[in-house]
N, C-alpha and C positions, 0 to 999 in steps of 0.2 A: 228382686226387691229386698233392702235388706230390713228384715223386721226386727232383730235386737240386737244389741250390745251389748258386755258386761266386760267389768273390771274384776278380777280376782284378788282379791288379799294375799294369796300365796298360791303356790304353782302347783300344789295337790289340788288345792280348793277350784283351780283353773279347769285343770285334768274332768274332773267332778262334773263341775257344769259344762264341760264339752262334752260329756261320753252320754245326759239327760238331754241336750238339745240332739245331737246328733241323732241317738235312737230315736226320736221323735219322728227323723223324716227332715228337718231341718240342714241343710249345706252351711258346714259349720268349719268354720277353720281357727284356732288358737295362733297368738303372737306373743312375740317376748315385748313386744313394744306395739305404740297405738298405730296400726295398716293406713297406707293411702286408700283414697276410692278407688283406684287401678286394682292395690292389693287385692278388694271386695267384690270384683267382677264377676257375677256368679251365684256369690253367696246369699243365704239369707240369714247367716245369725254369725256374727265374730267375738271374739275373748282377746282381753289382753290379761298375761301372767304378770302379776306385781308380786312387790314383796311387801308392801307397805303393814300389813301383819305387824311385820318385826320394826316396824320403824316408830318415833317419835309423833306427836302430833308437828309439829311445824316440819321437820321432813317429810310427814306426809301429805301435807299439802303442796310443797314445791314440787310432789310427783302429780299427787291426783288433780291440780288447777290444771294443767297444760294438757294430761291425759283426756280428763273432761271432754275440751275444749275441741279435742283431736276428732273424738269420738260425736259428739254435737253437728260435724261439718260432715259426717258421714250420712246425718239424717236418716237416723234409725226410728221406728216408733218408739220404743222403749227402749231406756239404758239404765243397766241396775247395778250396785256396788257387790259382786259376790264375795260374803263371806265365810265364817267357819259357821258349821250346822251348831254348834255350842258358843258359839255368840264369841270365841276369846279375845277378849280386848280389854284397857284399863285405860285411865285417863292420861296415863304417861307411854303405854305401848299398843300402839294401833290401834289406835281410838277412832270407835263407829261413829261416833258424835263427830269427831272433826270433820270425817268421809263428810258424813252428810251433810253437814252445813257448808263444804267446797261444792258439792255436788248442784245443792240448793241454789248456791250463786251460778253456777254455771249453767242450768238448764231451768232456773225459774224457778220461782217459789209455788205458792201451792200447797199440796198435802202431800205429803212422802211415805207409802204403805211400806212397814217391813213386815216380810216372811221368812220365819226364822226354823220352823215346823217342815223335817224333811221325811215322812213316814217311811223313806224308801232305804233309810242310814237309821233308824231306829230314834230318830230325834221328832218331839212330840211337844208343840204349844197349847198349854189349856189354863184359861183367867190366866193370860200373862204370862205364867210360869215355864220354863221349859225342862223339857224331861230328855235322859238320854239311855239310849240302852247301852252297856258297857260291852265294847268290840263290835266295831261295825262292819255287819258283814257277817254276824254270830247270832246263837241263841242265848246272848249273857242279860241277866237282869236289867231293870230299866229304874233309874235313880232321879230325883229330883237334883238338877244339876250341880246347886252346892254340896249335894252327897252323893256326889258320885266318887267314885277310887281313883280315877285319873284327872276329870277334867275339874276338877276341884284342887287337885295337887300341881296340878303344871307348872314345869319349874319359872315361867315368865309370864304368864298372865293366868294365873288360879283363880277359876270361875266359884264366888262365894254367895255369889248371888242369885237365886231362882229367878225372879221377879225381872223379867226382862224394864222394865220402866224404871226400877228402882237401880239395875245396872247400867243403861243408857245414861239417866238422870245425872249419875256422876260426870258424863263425858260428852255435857255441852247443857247448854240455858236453853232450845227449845222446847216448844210444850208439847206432850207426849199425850196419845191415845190408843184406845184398844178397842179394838172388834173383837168380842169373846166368841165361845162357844154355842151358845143360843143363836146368834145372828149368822153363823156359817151353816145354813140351812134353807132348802127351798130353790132358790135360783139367782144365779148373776146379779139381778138387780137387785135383791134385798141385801148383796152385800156391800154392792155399791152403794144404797142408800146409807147403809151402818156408817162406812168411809167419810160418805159426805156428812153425813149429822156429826161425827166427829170432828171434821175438819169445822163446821158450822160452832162449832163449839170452841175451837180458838184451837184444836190440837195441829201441829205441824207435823207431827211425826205420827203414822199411825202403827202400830202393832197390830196382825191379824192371827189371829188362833189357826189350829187345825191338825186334828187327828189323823186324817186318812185323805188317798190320793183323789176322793170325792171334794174332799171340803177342798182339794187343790183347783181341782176344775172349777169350782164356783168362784175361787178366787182370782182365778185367770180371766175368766169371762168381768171378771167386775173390774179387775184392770185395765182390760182391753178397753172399755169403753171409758174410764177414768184420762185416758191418754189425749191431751188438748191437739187441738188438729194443728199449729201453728209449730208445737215444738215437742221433743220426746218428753216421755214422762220417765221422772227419775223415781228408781226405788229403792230398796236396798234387802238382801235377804240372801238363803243358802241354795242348794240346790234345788230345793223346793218351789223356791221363786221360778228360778228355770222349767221346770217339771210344769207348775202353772200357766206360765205364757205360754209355752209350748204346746199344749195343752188346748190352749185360746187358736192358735194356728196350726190345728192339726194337720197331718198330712199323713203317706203311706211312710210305717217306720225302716227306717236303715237297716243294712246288711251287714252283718258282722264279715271283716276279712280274713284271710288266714296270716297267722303269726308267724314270722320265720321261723325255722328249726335252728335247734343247736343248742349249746351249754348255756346257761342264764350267769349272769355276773350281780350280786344283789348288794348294794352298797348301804350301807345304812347309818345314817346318824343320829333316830331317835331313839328318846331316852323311857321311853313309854313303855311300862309293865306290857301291856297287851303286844308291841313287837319284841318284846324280850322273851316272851314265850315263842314268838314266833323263831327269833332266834337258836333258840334251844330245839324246839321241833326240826329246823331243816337240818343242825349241824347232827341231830340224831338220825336224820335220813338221807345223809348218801350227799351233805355239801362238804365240801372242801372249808372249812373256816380260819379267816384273817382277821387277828383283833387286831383293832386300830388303835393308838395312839391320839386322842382327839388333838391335841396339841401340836404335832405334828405328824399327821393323817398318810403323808403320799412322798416318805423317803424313795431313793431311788431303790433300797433294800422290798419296800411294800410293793413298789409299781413290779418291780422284778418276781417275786412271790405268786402276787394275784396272776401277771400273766402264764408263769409256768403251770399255774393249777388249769388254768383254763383250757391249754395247750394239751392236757389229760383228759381234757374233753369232761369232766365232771366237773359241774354246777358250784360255785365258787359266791359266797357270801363274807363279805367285808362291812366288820361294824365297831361302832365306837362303845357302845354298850349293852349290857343282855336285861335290859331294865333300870329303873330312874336312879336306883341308892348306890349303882356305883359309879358314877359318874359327874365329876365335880362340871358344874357351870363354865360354859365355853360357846363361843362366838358364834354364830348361825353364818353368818355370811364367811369366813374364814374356815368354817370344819366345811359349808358347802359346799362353797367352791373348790378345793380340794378334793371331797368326792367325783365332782364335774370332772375336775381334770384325770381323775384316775380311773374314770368311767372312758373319756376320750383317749385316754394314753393307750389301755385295753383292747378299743375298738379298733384304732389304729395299729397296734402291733398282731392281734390274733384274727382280724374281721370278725368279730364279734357281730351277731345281729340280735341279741335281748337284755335290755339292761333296766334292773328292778333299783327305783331310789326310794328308801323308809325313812320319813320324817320330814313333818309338815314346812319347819321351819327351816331347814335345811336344804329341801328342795328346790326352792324359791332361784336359791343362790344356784345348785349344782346346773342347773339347766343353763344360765347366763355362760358358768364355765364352760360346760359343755358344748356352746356354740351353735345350739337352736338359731333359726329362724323363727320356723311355725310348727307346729302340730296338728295333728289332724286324729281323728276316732278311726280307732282299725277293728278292734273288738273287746267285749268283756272280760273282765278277770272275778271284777269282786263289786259290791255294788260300792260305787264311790271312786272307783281306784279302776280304770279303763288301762288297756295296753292302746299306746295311740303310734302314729308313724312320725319318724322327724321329718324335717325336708332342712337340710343344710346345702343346698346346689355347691357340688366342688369339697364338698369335705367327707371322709371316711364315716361320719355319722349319717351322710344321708339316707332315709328306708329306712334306720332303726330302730324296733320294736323298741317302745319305750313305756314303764309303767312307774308312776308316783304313788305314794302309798301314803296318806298322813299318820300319825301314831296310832290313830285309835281304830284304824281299819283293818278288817279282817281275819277270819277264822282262824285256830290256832294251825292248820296247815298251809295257809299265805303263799308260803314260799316253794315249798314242795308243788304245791298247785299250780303256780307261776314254770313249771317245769311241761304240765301237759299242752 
């Protein structure tokens, strides 16, 4: 039976809530596009990897109306919009507001809970606000999100606003509510009740607080029963959302598999201080390093370069920048897909079987290059950023170890670690 669904915003964010359902115990399998029910035979929980992140509102509707609609005939109980644990979105780039008012038309109006609160990535909702700790996956400080060092700078959607209502608010006319802190307390149904006195009160979108992976389970349980028998209930939220349902549908957790051996190839195209240290740390320990060119990423001079290192059998890192200042603004979907292709050119010429991609917006695209099918949970790296397996039937990628890594994940040794 399949009990969820979820759209991802972008293909780290995808990664993320496949690697929370899967450890759950959940038969969970990721796609680049929305599965038949043939595809689903088995399963109890699917992903589709979007990129609408990076897109406009009106392109991101001519993806998410038809995706919806896909996932609706699948007759999941629950189908939820996965987005970033730091909410990034603005009324001109991938805007949460449009999501949910396509969402709303396609699976029904109602009340729409978001969970934005992932305790498990260091991201924390209280009175609305959300907090983040800086490097996920680390012991770095925890900022109120318009002051935070990165997620407040980002060079495309810079998060200015704490106040999830007051950031949503910009990006659609729905009416907004909140379950605070007080009411995530006690059990399932008081939170269901908060939900519904909200929704009783004219709010369509609710916002739910939550600290800890406690306040997650109460809020699972109050969804699980919020879910109208006749059709899925739509919601929207980060991996915590995931964490929660899951949660709701316990079962015995998964078994990590073993990750192929061999040289790691780490591509990277974010622009993010916290992988720029990371980059610094590997290239100090034992990687072979290839600056890229973001402009034009995959000369035949680079494809040629990166395989001969690999060929040395030492761990080989390919990146467009070592941090945000020096690197001038350039195309997600074009510096992506270029990594994709120079990930696949790699794999085919060396059989490479481990290949690390850094950067949230970037990744979206490289996997499309790259030539996915599906993805599947193989085992952990970092919390947020899974190594998972491809399945490409008939191409040199298929079986390989594959890990996404958004900007703001992971300790400063990432990449070295991605070696054990």
């Amino acid at each position: 039976m399949l009990h969820l669904a979820y759209f991802a915003d972008d293909f780290t964010g995808a990664t993320d809530a496949l690697e929370t359902l899967a450890q759950s115990g959940r038969r969970t399998r990721l796609f680049l596009y929305p599965p038949t029910p043939a595809q689903c035979a088995g399963l109890e929980a699917v992903g589709v990897a979007g990129l609408t992140r990076s897109l406009a509102p009106d392109a991101m509707e001519a993806v998410l109306r038809p995706a919806f609609a896909a996932l609706r005939t699948l007759n999941p109980r629950h189908v939820y919009y996965k987005v970033c644990s730091t909410f990034d979105s603005s009324p001109t780039v991938g805007s949460i507001g449009r999501a949910i008012e396509v969402g709303r038309a396609v699976f029904g109006g109602g009340v729409t809970p978001v969970v934005v609160a992932a305790p498990a990535l260091g991201r924390y909702c209280a009175f609305g606000n959300l907090f983040a700790r800086y490097g996920i996956g680390s012991d770095g400080p925890i900022y109120r999100l318009d002051r935070h060092p990165a997620t407040s700078k980002h060079v495309v959607t810079p998060m200015t606003e704490a106040d999830l209502r007051l950031h949503l608010a910009a990006q659609t006319t729905l009416r907004i509510g909140l379950v605070s802190l007080p009411s995530i307390e006690g059990d399932p149904e008081r939170v269901h009740q908060a939900v519904l006195a909200q929704a009783g009160g004219g709010a369509e979108i609710v916002f739910i607080d939550a600290l800890t992976n406690t306040h997650l389970d109460l809020i699972g349980g109050a969804l699980g029963s919020l879910a109208p028998a006749d059709r899925p209930l739509f919601s929207v939220g980060s991996s915590g959302l995931g964490t929660a349902l899951a949660a709701y549908f316990a079962t015995i957790p998964a078994k990590p598999a073993a990750v192929p051996p061999g040289p790691v190839l780490v591509l990277s195209g974010s622009c993010s201080p916290v992988t720029g240290g990371q980059v610094d740390h590997a290239l100090a320990h034992g990687f072979t390093g290839v600056a890229l060119d973001p402009a034009t990423p995959d000369t035949p001079a680079i494809r040629e370069q990166i395989v001969a290192a690999l060929r040395t059998g030492r761990p080989v890192i390919a990146y467009t920048a070592r941090g945000s200042s020096d690197r001038p603004p350039v195309g997600a979907a074009e510096l992506g897909a270029a990594l994709g292709r120079l990930a696949r050119e790699a794999v085919a010429a060396t059989g490479l079987r481990r290949v690390v991609f850094a950067g949230g917006d970037t990744s979206s695209y490289a996997a499309r290059a790259l030539g996915l099918q599906s993805i599947e949970w193989l085992a952990p790296l970092a919390p947020g950023a899974p190594w998972c397996r491809a399945h490409a039937p008939g191409s040199p990628i298929d079986g390989l170890a594959l890990n996404f890594k958004g900007g703001q994940v992971g300790a400063p040794d990432y990449f070295t670690a991605a070696l054990g």
